[in-house]
N, CA, C and O atoms as a GROMACS GRO file, in nm:
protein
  336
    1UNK      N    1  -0.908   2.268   0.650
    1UNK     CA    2  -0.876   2.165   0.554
    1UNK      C    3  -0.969   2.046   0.577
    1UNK      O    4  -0.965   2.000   0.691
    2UNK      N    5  -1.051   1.987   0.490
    2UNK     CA    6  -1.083   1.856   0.482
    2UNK      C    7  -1.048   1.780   0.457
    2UNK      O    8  -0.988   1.781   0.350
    3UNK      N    9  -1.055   1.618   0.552
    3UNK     CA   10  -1.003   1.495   0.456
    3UNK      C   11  -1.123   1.437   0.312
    3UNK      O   12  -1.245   1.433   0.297
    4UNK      N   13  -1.017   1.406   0.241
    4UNK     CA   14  -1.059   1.354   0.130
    4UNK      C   15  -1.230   1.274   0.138
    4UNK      O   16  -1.330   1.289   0.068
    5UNK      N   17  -1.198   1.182   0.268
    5UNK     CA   18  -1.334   1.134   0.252
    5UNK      C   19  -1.474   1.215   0.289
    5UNK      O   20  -1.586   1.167   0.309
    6UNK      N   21  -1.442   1.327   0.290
    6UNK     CA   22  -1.590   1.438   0.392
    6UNK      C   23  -1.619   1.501   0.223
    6UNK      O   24  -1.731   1.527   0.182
    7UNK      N   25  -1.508   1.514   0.151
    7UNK     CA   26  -1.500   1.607   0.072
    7UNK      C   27  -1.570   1.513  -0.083
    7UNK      O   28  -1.615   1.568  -0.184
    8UNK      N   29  -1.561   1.396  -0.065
    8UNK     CA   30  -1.636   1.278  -0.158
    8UNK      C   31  -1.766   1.281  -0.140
    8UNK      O   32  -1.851   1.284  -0.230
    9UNK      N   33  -1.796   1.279   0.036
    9UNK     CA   34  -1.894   1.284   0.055
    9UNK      C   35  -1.995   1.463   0.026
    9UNK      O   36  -2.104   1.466  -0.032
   10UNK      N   37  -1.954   1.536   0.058
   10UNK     CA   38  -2.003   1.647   0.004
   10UNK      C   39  -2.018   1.652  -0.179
   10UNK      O   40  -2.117   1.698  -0.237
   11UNK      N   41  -1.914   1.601  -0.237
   11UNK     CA   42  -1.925   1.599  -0.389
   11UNK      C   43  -2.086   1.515  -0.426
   11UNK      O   44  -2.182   1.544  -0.498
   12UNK      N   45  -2.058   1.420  -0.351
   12UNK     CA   46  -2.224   1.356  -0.341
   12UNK      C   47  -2.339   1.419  -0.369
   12UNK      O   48  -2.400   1.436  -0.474
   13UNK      N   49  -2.366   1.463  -0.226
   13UNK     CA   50  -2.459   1.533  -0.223
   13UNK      C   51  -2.498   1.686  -0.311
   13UNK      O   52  -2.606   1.737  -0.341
   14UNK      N   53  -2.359   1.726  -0.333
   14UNK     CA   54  -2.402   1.894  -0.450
   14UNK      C   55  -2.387   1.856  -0.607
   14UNK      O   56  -2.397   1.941  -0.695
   15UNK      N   57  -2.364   1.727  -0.632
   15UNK     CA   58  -2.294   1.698  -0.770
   15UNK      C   59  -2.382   1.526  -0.810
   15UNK      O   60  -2.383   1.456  -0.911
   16UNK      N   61  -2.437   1.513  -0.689
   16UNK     CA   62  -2.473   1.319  -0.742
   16UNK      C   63  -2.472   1.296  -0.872
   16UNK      O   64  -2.391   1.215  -0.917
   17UNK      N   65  -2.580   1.377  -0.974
   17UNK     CA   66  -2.561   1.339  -1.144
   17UNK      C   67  -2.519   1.388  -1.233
   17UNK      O   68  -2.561   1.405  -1.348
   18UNK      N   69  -2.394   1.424  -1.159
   18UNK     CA   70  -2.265   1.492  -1.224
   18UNK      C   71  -2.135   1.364  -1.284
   18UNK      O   72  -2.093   1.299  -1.188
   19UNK      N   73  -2.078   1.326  -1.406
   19UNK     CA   74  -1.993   1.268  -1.384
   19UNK      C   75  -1.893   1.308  -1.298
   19UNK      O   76  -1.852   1.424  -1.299
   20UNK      N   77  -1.834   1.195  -1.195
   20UNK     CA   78  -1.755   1.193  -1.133
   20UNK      C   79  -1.596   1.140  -1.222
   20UNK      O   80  -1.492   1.206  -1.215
   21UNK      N   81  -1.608   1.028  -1.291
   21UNK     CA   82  -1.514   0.940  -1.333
   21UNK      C   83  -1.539   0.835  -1.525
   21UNK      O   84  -1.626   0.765  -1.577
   22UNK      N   85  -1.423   0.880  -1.555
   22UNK     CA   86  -1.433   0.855  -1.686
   22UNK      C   87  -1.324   0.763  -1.689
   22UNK      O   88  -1.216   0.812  -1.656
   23UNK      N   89  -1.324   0.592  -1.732
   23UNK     CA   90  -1.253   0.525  -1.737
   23UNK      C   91  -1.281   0.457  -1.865
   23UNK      O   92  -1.380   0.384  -1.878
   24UNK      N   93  -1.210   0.476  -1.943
   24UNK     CA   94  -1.238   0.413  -2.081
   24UNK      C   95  -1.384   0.395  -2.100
   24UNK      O   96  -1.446   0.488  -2.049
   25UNK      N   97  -1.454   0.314  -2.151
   25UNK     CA   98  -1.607   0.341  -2.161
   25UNK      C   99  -1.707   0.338  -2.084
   25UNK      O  100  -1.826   0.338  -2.114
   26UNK      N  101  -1.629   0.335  -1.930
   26UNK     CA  102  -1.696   0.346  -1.807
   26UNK      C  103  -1.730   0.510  -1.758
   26UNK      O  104  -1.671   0.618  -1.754
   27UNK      N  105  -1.857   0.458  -1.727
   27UNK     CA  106  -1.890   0.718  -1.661
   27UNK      C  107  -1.951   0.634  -1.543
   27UNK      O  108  -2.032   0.541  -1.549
   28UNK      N  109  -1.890   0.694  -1.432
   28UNK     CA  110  -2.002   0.674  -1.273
   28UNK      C  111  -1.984   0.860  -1.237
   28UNK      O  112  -1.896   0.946  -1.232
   29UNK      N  113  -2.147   0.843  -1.219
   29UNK     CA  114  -2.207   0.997  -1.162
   29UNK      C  115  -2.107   1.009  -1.041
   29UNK      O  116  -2.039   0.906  -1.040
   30UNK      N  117  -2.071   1.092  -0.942
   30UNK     CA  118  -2.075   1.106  -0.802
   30UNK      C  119  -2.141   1.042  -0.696
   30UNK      O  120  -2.081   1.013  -0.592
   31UNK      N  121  -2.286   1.014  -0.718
   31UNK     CA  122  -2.359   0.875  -0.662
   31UNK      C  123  -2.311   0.785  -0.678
   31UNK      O  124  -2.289   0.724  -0.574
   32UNK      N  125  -2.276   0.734  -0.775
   32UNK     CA  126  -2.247   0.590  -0.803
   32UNK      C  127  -2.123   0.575  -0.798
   32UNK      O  128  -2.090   0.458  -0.815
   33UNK      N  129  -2.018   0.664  -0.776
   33UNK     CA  130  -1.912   0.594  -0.776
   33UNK      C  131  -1.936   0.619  -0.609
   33UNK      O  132  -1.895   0.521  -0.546
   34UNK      N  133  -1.981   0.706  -0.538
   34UNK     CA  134  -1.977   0.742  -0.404
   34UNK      C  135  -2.013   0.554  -0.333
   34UNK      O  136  -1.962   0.498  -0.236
   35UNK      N  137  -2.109   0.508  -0.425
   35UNK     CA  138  -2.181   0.362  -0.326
   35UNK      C  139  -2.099   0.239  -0.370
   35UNK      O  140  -2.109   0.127  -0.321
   36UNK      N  141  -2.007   0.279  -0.479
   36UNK     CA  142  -1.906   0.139  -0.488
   36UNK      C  143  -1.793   0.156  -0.375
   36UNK      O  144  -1.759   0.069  -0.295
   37UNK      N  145  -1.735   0.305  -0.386
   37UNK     CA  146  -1.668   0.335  -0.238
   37UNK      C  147  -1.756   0.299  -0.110
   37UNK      O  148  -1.683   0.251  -0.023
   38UNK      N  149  -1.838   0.303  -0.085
   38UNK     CA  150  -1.891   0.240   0.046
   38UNK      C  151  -1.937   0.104   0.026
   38UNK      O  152  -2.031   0.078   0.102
   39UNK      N  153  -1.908   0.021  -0.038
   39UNK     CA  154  -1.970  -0.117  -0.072
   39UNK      C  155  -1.767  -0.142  -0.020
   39UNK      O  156  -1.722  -0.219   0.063
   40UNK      N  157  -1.722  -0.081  -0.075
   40UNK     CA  158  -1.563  -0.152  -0.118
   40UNK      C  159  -1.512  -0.114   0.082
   40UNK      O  160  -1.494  -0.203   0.166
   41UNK      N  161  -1.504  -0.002   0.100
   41UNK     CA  162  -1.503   0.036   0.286
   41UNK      C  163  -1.552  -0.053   0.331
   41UNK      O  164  -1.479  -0.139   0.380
   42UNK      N  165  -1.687  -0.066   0.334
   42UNK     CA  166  -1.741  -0.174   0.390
   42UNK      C  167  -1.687  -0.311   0.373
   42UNK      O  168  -1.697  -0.391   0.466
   43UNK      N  169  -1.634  -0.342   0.269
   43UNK     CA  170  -1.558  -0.550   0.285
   43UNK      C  171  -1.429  -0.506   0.354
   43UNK      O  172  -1.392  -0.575   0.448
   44UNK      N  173  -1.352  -0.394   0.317
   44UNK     CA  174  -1.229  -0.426   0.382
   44UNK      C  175  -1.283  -0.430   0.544
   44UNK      O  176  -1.246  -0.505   0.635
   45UNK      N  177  -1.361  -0.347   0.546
   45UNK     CA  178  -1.366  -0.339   0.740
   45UNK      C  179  -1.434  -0.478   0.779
   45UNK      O  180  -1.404  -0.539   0.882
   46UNK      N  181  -1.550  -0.532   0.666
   46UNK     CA  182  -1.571  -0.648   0.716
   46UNK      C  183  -1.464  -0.791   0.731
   46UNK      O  184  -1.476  -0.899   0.789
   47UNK      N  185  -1.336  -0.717   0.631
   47UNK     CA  186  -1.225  -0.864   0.651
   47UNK      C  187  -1.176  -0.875   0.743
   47UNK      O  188  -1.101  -0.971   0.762
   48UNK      N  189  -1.202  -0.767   0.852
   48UNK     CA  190  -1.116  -0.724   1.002
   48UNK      C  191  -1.034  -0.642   1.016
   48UNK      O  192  -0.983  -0.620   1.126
   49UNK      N  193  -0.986  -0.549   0.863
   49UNK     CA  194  -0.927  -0.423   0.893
   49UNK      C  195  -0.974  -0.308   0.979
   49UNK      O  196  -1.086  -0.261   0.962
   50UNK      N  197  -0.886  -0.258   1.078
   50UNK     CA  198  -0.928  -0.149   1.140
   50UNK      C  199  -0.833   0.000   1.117
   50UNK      O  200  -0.722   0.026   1.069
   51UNK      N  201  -0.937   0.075   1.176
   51UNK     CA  202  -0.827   0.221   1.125
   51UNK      C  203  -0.683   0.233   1.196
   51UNK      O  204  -0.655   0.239   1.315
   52UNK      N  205  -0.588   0.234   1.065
   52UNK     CA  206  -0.448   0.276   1.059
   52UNK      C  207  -0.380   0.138   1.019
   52UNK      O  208  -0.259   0.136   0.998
   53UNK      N  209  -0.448   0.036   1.009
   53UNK     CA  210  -0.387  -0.001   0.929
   53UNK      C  211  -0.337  -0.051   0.759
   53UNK      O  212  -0.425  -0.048   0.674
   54UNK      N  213  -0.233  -0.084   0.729
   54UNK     CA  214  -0.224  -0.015   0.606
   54UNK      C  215  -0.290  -0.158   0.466
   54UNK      O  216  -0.307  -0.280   0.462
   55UNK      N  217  -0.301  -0.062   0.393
   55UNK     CA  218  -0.370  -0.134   0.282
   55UNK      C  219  -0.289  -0.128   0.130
   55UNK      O  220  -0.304  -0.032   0.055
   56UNK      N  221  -0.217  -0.221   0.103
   56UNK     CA  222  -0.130  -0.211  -0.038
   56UNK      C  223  -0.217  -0.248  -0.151
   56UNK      O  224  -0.300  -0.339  -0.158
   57UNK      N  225  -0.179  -0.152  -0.246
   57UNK     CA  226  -0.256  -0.180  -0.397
   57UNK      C  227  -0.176  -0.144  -0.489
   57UNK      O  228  -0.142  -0.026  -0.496
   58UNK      N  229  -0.129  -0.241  -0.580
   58UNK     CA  230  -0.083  -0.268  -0.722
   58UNK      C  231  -0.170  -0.320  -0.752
   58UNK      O  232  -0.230  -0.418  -0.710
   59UNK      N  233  -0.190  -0.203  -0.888
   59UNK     CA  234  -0.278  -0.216  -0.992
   59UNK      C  235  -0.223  -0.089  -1.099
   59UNK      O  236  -0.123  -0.027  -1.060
   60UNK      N  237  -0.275  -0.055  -1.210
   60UNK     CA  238  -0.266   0.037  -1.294
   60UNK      C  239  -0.350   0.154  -1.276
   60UNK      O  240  -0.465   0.133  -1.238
   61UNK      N  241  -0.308   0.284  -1.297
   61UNK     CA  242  -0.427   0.348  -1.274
   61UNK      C  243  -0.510   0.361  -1.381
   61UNK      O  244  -0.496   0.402  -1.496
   62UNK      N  245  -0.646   0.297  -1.286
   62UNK     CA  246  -0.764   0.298  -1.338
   62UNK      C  247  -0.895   0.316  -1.170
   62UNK      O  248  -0.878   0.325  -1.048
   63UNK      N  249  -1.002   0.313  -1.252
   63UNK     CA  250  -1.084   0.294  -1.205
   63UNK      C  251  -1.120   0.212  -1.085
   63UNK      O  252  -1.222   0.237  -1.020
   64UNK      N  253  -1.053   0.132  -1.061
   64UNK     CA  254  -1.043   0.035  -0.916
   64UNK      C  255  -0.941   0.060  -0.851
   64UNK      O  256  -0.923   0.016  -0.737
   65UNK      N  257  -0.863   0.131  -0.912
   65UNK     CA  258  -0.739   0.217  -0.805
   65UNK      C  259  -0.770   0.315  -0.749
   65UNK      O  260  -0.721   0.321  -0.637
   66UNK      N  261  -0.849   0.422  -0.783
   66UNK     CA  262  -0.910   0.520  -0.761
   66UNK      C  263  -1.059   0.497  -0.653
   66UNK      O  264  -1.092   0.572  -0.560
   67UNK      N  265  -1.114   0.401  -0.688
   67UNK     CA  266  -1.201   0.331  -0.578
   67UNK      C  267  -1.144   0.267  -0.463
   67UNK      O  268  -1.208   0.267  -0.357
   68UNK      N  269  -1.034   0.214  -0.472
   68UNK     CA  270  -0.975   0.204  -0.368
   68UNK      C  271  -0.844   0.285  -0.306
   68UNK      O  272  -0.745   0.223  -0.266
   69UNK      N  273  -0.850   0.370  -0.303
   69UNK     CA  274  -0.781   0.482  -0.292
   69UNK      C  275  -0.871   0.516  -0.153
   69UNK      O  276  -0.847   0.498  -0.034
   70UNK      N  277  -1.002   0.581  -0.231
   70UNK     CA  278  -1.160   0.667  -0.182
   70UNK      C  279  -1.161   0.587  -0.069
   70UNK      O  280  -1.161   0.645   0.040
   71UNK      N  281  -1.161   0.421  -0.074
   71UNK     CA  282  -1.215   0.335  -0.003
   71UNK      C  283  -1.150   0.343   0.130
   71UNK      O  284  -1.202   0.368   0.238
   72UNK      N  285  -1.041   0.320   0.106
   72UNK     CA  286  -0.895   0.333   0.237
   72UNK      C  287  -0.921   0.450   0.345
   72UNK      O  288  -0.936   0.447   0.467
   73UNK      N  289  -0.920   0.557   0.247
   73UNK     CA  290  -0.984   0.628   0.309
   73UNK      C  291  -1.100   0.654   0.375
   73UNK      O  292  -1.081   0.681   0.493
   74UNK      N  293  -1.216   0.657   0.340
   74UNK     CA  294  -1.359   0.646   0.401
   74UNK      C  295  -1.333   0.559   0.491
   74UNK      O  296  -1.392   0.585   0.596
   75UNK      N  297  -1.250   0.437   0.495
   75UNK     CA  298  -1.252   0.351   0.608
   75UNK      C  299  -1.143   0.372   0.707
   75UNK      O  300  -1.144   0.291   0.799
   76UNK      N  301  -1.050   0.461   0.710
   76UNK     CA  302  -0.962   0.513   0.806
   76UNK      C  303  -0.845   0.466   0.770
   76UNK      O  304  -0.754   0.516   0.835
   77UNK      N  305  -0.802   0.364   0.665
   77UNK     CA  306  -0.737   0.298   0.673
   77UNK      C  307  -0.582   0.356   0.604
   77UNK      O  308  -0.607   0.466   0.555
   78UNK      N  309  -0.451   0.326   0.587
   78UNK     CA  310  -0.390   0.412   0.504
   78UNK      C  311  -0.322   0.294   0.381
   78UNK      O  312  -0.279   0.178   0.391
   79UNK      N  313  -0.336   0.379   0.277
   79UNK     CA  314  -0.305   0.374   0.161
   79UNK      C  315  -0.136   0.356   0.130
   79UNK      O  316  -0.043   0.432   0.160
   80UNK      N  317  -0.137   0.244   0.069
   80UNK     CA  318   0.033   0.237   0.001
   80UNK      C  319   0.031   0.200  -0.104
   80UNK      O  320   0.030   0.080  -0.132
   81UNK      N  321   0.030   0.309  -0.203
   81UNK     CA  322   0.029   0.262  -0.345
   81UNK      C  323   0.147   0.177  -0.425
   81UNK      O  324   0.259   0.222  -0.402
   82UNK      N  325   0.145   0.092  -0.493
   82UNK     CA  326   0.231   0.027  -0.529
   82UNK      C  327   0.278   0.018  -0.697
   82UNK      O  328   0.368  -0.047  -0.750
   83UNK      N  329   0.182   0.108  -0.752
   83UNK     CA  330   0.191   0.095  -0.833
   83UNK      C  331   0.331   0.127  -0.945
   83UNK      O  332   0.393   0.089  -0.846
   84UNK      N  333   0.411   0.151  -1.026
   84UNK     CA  334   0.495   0.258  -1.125
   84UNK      C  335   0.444   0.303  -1.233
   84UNK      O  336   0.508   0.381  -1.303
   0.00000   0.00000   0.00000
């Protein structure tokens, strides 16, 4: 079994200019949504989050829920969705 984030990262590399994500008139390839997930990993770890601890998000699902979903993950961190 893989975690989610090995398995983003593999989608990367066999799929980069493949759409990944369709959000209303938004399309990010697999590349590009792959480097907003590591732009977004990267601030939480730079705010001083470390792995296991948890990260709450209310929002709607969309497109920045789903990036930060990816993100939590890639950065070790765990996910508590808040959304209904």
């Amino acid at each position: 079994m893989y975690p989610a984030s090995r398995i983003m990262r593999r989608a990367r590399t066999y799929y980069a200019d493949r759409i990944a994500v369709i959000d209303g008139d938004t399309r990010l390839t697999y590349a590009q949504f792959s480097d907003r997930i590591d732009r977004l990993a990267g601030a939480l770890i730079g705010l001083g989050l470390r792995r296991g601890d948890r990260v709450a998000i209310l929002d709607w699902n969309s497109l920045r829920y789903l990036e930060a979903y990816y993100a939590c993950l890639q950065a070790g961190l765990a996910f508590m969705p808040l959304n209904a």
